[in-house]
C-alpha positions in Angstrom: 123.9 121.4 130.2 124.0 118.3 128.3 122.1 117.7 124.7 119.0 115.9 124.9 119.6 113.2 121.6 118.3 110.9 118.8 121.1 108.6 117.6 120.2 107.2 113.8 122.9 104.6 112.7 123.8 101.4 111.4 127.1 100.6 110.3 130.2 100.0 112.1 131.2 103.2 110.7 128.7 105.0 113.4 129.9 103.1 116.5 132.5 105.4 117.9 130.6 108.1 117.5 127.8 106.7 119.5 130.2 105.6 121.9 132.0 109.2 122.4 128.7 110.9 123.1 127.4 108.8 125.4 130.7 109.2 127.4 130.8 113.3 126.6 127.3 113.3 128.7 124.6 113.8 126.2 121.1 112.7 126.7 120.7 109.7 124.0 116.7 109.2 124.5 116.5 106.9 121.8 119.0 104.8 118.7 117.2 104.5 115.5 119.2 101.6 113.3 118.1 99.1 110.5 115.9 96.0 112.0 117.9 92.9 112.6 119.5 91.0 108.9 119.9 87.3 108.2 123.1 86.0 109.0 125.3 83.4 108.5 124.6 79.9 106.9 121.7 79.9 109.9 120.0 83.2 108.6 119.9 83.7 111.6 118.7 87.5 112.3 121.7 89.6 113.7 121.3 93.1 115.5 123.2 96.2 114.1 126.6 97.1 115.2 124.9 100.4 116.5 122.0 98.1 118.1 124.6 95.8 120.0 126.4 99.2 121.4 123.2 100.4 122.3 122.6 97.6 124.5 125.6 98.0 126.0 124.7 101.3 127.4 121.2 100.2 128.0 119.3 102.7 125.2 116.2 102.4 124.0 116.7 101.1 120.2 114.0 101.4 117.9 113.8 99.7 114.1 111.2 100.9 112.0 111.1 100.1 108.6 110.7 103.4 107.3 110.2 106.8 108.4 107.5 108.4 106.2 104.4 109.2 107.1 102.8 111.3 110.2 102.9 108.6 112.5 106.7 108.9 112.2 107.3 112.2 112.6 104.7 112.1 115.9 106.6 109.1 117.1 110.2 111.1 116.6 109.0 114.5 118.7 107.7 112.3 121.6 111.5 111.4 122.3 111.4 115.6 123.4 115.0 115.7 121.6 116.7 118.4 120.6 118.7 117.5 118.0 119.2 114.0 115.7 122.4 112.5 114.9 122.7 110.7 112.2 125.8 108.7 110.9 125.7 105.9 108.3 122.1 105.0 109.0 120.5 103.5 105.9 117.5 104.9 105.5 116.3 108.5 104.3 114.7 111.2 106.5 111.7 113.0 105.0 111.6 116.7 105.8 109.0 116.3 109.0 111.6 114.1 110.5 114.2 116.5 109.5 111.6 119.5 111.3 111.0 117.2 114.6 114.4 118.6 115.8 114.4 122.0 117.3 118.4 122.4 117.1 118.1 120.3 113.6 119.6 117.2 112.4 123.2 116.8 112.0 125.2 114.2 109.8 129.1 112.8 109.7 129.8 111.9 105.9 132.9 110.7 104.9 134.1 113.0 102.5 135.1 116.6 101.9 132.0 117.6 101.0 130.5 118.7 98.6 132.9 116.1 97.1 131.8 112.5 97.1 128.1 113.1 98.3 126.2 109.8 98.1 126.9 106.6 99.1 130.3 105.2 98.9 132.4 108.1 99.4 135.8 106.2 100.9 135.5 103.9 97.9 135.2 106.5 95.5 137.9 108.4 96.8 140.5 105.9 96.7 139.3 104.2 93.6 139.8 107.9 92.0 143.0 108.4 93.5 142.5 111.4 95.8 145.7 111.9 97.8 143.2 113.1 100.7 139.9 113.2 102.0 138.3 113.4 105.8 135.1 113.8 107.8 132.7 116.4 107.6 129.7 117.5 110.4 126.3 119.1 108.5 123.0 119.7 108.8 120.8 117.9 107.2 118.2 119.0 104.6 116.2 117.4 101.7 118.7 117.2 99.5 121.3 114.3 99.3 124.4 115.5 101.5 123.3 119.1 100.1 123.3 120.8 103.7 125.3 123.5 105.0 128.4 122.7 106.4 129.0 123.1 110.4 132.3 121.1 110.7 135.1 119.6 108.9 138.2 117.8 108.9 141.2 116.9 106.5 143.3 113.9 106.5 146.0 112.6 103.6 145.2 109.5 101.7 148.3 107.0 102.5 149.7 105.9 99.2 148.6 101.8 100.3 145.3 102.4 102.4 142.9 100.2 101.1 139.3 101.1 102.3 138.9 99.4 105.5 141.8 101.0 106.7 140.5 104.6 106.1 136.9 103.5 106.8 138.1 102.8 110.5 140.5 105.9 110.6 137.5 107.9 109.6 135.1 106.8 112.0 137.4 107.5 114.8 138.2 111.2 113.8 134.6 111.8 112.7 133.4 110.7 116.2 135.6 113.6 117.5 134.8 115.3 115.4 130.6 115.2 115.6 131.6 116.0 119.9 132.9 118.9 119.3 130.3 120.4 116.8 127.6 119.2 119.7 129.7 121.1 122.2 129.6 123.8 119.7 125.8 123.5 119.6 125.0 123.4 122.9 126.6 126.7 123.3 124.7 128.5 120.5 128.1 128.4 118.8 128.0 126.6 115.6 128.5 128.4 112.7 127.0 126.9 109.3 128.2 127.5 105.9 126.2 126.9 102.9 127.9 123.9 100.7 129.7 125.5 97.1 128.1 123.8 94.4 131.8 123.9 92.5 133.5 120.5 92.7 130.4 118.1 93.7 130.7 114.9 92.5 128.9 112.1 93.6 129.7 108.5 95.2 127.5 106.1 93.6 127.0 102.7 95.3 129.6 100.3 94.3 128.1 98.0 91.9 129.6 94.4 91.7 130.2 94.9 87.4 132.7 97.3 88.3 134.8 94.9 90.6 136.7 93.0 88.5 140.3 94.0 87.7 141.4 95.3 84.7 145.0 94.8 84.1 145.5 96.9 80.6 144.6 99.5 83.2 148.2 101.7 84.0 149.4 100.0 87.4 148.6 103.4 89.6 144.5 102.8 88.5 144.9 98.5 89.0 146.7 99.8 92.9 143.7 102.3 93.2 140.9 100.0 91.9 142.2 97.2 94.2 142.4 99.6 97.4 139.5 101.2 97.2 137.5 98.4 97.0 139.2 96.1 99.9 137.9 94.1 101.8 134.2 94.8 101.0 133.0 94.4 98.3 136.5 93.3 97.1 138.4 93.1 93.8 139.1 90.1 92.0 140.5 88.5 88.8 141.1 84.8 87.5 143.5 82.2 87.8 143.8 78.9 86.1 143.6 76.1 88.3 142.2 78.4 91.3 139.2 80.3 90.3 138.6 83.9 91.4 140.7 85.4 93.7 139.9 88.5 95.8 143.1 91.1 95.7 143.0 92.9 99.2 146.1 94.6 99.1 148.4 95.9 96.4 151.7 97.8 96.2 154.0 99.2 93.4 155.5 96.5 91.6 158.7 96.8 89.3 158.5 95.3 85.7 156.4 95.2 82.8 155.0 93.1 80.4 151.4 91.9 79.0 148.7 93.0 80.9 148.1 90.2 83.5 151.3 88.6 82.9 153.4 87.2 86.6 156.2 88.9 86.5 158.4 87.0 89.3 158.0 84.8 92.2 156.6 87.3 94.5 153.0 87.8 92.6 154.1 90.7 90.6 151.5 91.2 87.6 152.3 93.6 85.0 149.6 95.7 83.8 149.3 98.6 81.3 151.8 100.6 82.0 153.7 99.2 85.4 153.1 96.6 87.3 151.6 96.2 90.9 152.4 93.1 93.3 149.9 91.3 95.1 150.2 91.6 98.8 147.0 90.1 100.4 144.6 87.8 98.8 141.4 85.6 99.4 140.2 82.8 97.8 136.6 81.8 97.7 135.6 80.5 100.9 139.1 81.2 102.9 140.5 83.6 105.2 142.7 86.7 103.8 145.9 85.9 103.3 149.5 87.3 102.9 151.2 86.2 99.1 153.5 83.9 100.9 151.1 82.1 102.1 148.7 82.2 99.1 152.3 80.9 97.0 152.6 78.0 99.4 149.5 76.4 99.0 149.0 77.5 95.3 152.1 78.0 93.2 152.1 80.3 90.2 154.4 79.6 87.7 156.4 83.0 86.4 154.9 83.8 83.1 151.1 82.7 84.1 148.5 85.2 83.4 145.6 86.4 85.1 142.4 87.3 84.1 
């Protein structure tokens, strides 16, 4: 007997698991997500990710601004759900929301937790240089990502993943991975454990003074740095005659030199201790592009510096 649901999310990050429990045959009686943002050079007011799925399976979608108060909570237990499920939403869930739920309210963070608890947790992951991280499945409480833990699931950092690419790997295994702890529920099966307080650390929000790159920085932190913060909100650094420049993707680079320094012909920029070279960039205003194709439109001499 299926799950009768409430879906909270936002983000693109929630989407596939929307999508795989609608198709496992739960009961979705109602999508909460953030109201329609201004968009474009228009503003013009653009629906959630998790809003434009949920049309697609014809949900009811509801936006409110916040949910505190008793009117919220009232409004929640009318949906006669069993359980919430809540992935990248956006907004916090006061304990009568939380107590709405008869089976409880169950969230997919992406992190090991109790590492990375808060809100960038693939960022801060790759900017620290974790070799690996994954999804985990638990049940909410007051505290922030303090809830026991009903399910988890490990996966290595590749050495040249920048964000986005583990952001969409993540989403993907955490949508399987939020099925099967449902299944799990629905059978009276899911075991909790309680979260070790040994090793929490927490993902702050990235904040755009940190985005800048430092090139006296030892080339494995410049790589990390520049990974972990493609392509949103994106690392960048100066260069005469061009302005700021994004750095999307980075590898190893061999050489040294002056921090900043170009090494070769092939955007090689010697930091530290090492040197990284610059595979994918973005100038303001243009599309991503590879470092052949930034060099021919914009030369850089051998022996420029960045900034």
């Amino acid at each position: 007997m299926a799950l009768r649901l409430v879906f909270m999310g936002t983000a693109d990050f929630a989407v596939p698991s929307l999508v795989e429990i609608v198709g496992s045959g739960h009961d979705v009686k109602a999508v909460y997500t953030r109201a329609p943002q201004p968009s474009g050079r228009g503003l013009v007011l653009k629906p959630s990710p998790i809003a434009h799925e949920a049309g697609r399976f014809e949900l009811a979608v509801f936006t409110p601004k916040t949910l505190k108060g008793p009117d919220a909570a009232a409004a929640m237990r009318v949906h006669g759900a069993d359980a919430a499920v809540v992935v990248a939403y956006g907004l916090i869930l006061p304990k009568p929301i939380l107590d709405a739920f008869p089976l409880g309210s169950f969230n997919l963070h992406a992190s090991l937790l109790p590492r990375w608890r808060g809100a960038a947790p693939i960022h801060r992951a790759i900017m620290a240089g974790d070799r690996e991280t994954g999804v985990t499945v638990m049940k909410m409480e007051e505290g922030l990502d303090t809830g026991p833990i009903a399910m988890a699931e490990r996966v290595p950092i590749p050495p040249d993943a920048t964000a986005g690419d583990l952001h969409d790997a993540l989403a993907r295994l955490g949508a399987d991975l939020m099925v099967r702890a449902l299944a799990a529920l629905e059978k009276g099966a899911l075991q909790l454990t309680p979260q070790a307080e040994a090793g929490a650390t927490y993902a702050d929000k990235i904040d755009k003074g940190e985005t800048r790159v430092d090139w006296a920085k030892p080339w494995q932190e410049v790589h990390d740095h520049c990974r972990g913060l493609s392509p949103f909100p994106g690392a960048w650094c100066e260069l005469a005659g061009t302005g700021r420049v994004k750095v999307l993707r980075t590898t190893k680079g061999i050489g040294q030199g002056p921090p900043g320094r170009v090494l070769d012909d092939r955007l090689t920029i010697a930091c530290g201790t090492g040197a990284v070279r610059l595979v994918e960039l973005q100038r303001a205003g243009r599309q991503p592009m590879s470092a052949e194709e930034f060099l021919r439109g914009m030369p850089v001499a051998r022996a420029s510096v960045l900034s």
